[in-house]
PDB file with SEQRES, HELIX, SHEET and CRYST1 records, atoms N, CA, C and O in Angstrom:
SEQRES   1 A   65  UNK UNK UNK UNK UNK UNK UNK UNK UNK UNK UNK UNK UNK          
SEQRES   2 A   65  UNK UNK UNK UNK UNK UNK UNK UNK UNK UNK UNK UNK UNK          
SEQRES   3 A   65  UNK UNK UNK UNK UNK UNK UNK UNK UNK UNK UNK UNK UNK          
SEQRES   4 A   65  UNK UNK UNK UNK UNK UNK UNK UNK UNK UNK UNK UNK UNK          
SEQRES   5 A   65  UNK UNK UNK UNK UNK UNK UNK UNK UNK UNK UNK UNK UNK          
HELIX    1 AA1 UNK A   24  UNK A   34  1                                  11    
HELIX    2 AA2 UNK A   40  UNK A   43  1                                   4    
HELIX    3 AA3 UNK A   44  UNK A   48  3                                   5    
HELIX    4 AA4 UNK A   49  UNK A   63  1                                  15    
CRYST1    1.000    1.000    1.000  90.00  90.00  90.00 P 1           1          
ATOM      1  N   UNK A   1     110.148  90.005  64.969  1.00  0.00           N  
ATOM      2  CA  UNK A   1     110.961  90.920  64.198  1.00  0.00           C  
ATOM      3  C   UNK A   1     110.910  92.288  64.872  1.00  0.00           C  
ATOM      4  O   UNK A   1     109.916  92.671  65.490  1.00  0.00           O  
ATOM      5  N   UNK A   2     112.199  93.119  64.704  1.00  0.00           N  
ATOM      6  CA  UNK A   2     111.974  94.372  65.552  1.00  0.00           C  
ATOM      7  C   UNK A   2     111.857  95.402  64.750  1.00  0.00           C  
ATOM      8  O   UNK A   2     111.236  94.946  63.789  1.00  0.00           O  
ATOM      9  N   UNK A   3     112.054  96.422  64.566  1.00  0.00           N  
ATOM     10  CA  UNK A   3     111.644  97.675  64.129  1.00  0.00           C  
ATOM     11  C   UNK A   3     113.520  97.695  63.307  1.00  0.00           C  
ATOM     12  O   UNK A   3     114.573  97.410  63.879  1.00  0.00           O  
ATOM     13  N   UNK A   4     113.325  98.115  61.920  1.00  0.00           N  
ATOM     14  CA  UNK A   4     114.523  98.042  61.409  1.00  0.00           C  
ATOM     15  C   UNK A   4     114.747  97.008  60.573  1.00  0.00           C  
ATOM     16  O   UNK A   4     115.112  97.328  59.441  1.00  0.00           O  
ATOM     17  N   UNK A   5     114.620  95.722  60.834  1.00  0.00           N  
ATOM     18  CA  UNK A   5     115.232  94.833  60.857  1.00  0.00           C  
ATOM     19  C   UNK A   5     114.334  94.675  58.972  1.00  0.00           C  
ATOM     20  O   UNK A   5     113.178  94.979  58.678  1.00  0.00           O  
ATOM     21  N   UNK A   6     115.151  94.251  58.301  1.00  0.00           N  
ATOM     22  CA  UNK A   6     114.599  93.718  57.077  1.00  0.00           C  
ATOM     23  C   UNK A   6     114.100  91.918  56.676  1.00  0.00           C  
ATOM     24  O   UNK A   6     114.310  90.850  57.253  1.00  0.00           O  
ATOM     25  N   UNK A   7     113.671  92.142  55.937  1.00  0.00           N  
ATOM     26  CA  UNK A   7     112.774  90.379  55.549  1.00  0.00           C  
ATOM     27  C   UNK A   7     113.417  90.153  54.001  1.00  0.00           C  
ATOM     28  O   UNK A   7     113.401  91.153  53.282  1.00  0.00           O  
ATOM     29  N   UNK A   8     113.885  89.124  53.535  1.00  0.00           N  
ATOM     30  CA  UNK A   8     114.244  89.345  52.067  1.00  0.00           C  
ATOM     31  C   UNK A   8     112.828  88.988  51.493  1.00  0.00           C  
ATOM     32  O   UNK A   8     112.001  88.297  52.088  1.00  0.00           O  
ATOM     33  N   UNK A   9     112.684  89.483  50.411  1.00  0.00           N  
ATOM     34  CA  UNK A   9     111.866  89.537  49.412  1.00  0.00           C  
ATOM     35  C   UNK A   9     111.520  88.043  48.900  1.00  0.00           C  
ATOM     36  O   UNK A   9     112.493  87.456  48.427  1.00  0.00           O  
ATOM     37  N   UNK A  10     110.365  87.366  48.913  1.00  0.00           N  
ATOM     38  CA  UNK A  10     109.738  85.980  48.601  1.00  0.00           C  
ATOM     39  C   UNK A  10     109.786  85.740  47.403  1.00  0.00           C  
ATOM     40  O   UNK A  10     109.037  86.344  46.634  1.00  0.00           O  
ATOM     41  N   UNK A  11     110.589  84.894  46.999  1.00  0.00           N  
ATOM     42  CA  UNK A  11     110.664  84.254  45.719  1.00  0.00           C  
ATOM     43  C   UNK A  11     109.284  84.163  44.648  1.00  0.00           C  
ATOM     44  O   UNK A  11     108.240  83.701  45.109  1.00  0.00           O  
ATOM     45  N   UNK A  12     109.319  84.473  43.681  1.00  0.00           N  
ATOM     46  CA  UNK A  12     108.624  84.681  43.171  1.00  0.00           C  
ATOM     47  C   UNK A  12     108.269  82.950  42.225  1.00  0.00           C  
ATOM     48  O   UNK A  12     107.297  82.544  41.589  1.00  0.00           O  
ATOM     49  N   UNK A  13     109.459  82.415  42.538  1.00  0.00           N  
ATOM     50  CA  UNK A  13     109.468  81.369  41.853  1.00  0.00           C  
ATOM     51  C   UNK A  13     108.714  80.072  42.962  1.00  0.00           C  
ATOM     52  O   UNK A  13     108.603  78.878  42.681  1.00  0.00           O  
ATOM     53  N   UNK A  14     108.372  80.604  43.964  1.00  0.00           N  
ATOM     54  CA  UNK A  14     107.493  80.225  45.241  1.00  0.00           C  
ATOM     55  C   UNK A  14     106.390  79.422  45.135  1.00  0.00           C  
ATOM     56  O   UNK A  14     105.675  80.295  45.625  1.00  0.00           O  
ATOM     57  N   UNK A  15     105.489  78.379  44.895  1.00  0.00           N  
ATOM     58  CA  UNK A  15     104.322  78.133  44.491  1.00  0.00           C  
ATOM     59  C   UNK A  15     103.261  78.717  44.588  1.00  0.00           C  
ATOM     60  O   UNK A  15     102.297  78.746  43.822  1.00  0.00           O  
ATOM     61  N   UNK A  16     103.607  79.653  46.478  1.00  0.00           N  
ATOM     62  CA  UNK A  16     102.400  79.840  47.556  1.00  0.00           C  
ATOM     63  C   UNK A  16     103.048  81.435  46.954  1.00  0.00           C  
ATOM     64  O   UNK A  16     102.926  81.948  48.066  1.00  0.00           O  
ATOM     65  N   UNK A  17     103.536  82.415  46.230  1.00  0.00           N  
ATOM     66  CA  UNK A  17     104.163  83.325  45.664  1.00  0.00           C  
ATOM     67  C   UNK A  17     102.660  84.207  45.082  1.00  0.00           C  
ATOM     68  O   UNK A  17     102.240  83.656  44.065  1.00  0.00           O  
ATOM     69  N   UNK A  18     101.875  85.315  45.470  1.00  0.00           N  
ATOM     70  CA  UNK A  18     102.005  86.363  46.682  1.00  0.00           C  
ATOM     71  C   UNK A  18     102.283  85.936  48.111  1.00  0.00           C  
ATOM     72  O   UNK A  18     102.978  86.589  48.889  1.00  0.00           O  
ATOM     73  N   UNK A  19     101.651  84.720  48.408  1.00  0.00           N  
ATOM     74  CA  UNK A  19     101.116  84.763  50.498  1.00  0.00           C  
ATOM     75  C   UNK A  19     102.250  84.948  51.335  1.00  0.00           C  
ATOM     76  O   UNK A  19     102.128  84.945  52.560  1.00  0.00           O  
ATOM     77  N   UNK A  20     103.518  85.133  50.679  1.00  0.00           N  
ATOM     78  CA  UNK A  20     104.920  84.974  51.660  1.00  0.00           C  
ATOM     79  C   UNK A  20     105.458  86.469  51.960  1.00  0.00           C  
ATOM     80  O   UNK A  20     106.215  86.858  52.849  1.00  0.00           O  
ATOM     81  N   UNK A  21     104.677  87.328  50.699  1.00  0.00           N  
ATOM     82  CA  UNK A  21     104.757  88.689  50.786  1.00  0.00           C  
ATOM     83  C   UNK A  21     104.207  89.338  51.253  1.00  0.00           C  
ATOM     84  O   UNK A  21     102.993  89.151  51.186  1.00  0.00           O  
ATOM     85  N   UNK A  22     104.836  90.837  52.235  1.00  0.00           N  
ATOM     86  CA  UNK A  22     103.765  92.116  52.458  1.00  0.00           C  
ATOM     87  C   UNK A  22     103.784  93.320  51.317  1.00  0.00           C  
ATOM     88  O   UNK A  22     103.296  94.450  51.350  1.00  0.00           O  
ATOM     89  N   UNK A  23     104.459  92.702  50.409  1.00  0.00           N  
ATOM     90  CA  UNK A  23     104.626  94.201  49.420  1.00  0.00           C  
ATOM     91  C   UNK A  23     103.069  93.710  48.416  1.00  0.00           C  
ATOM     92  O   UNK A  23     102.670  92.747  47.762  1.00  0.00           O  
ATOM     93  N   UNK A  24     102.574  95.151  48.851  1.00  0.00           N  
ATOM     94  CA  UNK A  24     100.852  95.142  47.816  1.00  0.00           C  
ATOM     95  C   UNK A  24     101.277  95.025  46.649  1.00  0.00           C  
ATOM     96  O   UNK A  24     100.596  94.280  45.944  1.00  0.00           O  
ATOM     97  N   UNK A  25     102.289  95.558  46.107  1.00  0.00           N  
ATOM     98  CA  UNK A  25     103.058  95.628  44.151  1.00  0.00           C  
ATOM     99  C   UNK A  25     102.798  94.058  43.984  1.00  0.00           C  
ATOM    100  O   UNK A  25     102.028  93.680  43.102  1.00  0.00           O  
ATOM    101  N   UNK A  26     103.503  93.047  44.915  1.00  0.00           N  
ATOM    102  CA  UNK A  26     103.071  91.758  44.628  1.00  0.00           C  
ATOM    103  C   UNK A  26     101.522  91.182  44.334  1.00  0.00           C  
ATOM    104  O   UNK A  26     101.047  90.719  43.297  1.00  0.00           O  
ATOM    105  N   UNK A  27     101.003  91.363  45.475  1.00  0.00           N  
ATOM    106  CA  UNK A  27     100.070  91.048  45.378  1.00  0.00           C  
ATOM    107  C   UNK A  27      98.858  91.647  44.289  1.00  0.00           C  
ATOM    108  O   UNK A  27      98.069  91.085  43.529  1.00  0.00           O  
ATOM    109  N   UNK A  28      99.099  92.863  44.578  1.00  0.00           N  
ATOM    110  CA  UNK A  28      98.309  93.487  42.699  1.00  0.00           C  
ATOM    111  C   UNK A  28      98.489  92.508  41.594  1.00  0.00           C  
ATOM    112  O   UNK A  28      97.768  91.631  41.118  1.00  0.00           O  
ATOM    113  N   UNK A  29      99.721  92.959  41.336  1.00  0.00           N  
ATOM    114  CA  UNK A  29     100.498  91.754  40.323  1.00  0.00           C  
ATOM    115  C   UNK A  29      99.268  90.403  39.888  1.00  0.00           C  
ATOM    116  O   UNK A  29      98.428  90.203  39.011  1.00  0.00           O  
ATOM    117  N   UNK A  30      99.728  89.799  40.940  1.00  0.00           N  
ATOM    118  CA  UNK A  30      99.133  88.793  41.049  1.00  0.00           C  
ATOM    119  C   UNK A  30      97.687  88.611  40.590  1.00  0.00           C  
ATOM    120  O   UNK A  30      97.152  88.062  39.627  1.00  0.00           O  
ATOM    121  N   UNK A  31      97.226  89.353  41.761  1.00  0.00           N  
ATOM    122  CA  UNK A  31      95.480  89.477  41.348  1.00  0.00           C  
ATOM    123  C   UNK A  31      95.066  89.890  39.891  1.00  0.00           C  
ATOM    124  O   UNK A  31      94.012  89.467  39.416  1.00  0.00           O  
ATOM    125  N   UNK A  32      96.158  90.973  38.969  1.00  0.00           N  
ATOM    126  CA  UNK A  32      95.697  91.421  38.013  1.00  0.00           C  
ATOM    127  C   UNK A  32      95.835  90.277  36.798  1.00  0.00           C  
ATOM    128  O   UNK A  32      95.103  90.318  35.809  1.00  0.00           O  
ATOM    129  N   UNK A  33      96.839  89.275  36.986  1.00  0.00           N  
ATOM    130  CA  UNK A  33      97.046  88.015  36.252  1.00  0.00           C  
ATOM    131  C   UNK A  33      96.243  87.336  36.418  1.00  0.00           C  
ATOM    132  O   UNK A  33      96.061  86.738  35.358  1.00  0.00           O  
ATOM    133  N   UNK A  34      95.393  86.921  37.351  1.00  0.00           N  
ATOM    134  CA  UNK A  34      93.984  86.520  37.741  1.00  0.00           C  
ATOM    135  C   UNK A  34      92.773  87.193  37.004  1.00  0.00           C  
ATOM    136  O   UNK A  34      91.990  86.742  36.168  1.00  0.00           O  
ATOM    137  N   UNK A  35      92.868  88.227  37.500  1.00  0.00           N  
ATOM    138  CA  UNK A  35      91.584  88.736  37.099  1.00  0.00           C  
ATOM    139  C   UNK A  35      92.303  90.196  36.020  1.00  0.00           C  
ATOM    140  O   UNK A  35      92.800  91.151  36.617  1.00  0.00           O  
ATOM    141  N   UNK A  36      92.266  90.183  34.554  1.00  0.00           N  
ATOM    142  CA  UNK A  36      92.652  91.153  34.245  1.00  0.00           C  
ATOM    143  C   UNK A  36      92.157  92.231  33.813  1.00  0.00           C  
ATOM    144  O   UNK A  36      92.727  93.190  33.293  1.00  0.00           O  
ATOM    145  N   UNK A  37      90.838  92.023  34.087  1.00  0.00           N  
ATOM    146  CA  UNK A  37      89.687  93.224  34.051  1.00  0.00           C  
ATOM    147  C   UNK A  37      90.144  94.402  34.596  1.00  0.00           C  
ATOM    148  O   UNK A  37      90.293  95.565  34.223  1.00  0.00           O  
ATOM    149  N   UNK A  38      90.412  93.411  36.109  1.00  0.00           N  
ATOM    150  CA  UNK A  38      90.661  95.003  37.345  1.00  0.00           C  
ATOM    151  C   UNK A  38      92.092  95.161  36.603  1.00  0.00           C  
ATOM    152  O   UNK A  38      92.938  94.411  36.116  1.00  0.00           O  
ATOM    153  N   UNK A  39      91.805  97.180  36.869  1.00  0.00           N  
ATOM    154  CA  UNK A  39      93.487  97.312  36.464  1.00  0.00           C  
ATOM    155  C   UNK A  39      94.432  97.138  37.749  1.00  0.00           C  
ATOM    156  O   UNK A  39      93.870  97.319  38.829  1.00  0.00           O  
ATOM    157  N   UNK A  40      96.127  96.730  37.779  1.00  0.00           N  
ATOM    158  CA  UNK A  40      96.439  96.458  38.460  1.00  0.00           C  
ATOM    159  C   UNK A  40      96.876  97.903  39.321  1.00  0.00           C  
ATOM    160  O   UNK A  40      97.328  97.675  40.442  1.00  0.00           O  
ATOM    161  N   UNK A  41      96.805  99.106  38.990  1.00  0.00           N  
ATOM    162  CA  UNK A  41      96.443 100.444  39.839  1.00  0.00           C  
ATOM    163  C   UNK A  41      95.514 100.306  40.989  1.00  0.00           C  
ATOM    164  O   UNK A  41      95.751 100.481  42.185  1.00  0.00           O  
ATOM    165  N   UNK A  42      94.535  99.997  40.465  1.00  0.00           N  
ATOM    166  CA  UNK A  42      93.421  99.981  41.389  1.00  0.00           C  
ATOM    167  C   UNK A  42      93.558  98.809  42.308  1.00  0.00           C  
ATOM    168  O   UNK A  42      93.461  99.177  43.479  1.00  0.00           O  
ATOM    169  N   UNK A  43      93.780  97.338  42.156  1.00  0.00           N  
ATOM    170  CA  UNK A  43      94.543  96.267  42.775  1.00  0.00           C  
ATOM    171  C   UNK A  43      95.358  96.975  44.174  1.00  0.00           C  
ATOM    172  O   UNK A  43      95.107  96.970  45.379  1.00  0.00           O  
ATOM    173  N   UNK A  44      96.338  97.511  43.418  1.00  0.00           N  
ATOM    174  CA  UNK A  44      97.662  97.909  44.299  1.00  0.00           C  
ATOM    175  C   UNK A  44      96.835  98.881  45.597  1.00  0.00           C  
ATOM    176  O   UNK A  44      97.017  98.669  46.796  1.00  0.00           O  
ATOM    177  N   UNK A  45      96.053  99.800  45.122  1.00  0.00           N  
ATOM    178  CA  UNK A  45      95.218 100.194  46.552  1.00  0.00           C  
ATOM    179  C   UNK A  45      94.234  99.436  47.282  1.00  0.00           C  
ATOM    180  O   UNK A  45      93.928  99.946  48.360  1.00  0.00           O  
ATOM    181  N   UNK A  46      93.581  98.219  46.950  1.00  0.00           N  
ATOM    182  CA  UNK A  46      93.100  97.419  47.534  1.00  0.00           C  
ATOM    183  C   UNK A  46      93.896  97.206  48.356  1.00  0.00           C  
ATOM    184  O   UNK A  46      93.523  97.497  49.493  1.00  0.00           O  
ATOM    185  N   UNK A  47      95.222  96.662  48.229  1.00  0.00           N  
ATOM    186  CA  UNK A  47      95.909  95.783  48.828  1.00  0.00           C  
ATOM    187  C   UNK A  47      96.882  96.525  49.910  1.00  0.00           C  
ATOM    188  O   UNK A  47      97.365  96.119  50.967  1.00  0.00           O  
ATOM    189  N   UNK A  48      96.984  97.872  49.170  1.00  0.00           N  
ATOM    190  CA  UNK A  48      97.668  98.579  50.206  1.00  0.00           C  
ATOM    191  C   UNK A  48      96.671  98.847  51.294  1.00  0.00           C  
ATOM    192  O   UNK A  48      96.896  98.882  52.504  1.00  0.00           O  
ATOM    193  N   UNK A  49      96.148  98.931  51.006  1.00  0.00           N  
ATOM    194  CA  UNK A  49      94.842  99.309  52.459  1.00  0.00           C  
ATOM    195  C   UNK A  49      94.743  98.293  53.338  1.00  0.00           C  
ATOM    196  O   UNK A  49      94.896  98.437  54.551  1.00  0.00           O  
ATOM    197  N   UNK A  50      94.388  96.838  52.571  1.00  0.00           N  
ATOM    198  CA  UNK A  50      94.071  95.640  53.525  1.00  0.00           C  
ATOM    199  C   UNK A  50      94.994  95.584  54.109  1.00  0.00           C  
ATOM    200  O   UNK A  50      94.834  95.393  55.315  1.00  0.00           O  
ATOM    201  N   UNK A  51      96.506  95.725  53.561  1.00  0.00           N  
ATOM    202  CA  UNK A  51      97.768  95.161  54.364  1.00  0.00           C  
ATOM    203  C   UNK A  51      97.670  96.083  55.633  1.00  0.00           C  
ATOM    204  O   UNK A  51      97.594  95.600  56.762  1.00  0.00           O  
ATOM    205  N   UNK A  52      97.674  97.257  55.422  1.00  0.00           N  
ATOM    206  CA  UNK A  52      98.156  98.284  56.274  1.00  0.00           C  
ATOM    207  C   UNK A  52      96.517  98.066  57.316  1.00  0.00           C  
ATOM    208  O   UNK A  52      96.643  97.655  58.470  1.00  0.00           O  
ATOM    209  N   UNK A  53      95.453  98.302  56.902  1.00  0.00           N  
ATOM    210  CA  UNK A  53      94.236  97.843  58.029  1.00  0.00           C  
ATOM    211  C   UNK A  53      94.615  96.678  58.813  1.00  0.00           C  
ATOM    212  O   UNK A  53      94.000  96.494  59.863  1.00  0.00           O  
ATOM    213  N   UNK A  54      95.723  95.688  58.402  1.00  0.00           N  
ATOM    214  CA  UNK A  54      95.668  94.308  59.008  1.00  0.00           C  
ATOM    215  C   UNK A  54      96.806  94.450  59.946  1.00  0.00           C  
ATOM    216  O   UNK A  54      96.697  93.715  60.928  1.00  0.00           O  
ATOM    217  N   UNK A  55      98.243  95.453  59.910  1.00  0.00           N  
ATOM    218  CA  UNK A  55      98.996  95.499  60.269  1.00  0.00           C  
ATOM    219  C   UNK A  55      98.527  96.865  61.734  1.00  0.00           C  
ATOM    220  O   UNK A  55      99.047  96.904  62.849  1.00  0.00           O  
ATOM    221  N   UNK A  56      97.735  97.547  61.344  1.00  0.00           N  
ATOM    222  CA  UNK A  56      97.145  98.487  62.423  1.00  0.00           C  
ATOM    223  C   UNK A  56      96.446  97.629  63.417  1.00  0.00           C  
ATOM    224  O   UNK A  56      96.746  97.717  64.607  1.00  0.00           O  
ATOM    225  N   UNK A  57      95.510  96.783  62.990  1.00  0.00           N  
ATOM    226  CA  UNK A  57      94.675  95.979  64.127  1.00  0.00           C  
ATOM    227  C   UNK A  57      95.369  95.039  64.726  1.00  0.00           C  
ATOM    228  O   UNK A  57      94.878  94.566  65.751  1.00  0.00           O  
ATOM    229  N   UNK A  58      96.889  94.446  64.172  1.00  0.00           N  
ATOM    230  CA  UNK A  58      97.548  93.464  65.115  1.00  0.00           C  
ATOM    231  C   UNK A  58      98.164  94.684  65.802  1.00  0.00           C  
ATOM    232  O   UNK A  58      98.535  94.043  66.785  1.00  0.00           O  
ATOM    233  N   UNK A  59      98.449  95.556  65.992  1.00  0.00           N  
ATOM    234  CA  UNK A  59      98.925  96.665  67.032  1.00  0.00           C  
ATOM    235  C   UNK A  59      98.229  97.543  67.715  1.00  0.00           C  
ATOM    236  O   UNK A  59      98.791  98.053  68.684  1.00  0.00           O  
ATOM    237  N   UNK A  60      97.064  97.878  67.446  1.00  0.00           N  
ATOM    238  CA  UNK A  60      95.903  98.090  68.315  1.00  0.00           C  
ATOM    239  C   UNK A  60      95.365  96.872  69.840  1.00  0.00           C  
ATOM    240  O   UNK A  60      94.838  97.098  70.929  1.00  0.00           O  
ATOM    241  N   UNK A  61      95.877  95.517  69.102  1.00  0.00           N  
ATOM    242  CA  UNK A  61      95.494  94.042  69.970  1.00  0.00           C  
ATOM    243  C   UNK A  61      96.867  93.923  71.126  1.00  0.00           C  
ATOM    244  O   UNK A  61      96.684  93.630  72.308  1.00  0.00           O  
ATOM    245  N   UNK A  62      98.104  94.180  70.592  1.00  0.00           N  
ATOM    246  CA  UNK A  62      99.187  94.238  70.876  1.00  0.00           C  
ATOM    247  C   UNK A  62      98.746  94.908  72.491  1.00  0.00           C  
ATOM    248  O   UNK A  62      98.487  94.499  73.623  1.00  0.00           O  
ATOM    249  N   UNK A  63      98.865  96.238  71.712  1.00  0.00           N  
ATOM    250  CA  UNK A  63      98.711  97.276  72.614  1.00  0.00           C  
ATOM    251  C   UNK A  63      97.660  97.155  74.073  1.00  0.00           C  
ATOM    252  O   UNK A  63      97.925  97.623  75.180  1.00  0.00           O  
ATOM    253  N   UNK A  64      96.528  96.452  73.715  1.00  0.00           N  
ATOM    254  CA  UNK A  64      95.913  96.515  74.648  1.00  0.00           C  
ATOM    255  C   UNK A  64      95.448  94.873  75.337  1.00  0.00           C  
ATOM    256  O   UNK A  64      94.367  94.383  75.662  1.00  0.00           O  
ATOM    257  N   UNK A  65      96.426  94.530  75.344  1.00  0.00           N  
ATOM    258  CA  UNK A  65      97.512  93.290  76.266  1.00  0.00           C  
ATOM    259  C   UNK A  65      97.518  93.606  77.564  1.00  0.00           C  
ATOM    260  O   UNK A  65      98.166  92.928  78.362  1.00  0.00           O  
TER     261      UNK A  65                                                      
END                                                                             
């Protein structure tokens, strides 16, 4: 995929419905229906972090190719 280019949004009606997604809102979601202790605020920065830590280190690896 190149820079620009959009992904449509993963069905929610999906079985495997977060894993097809990069949006953290999903995946919070999710986790907070799981576990509804955690609030899904706090979720949503978990997830924004992991995504974005996971998306930095495949371009850090990229890079030094």
């Amino acid at each position: 995929m190149t820079s620009g280019e959009k992904t449509a949004n993963p069905s929610r009606d999906d079985p495997n419905w977060p894993l097809p997604s990069f949006d953290a809102r999903d995946w919070a979601e999710a986790f907070h229906k799981q576990f509804p202790a955690v609030p899904e605020d706090v979720a949503l920065s978990w997830f924004a972090n992991a995504l974005m830590r996971g998306y930095d280190e495949r371009t850090l690896r990229k890079a030094a190719e």
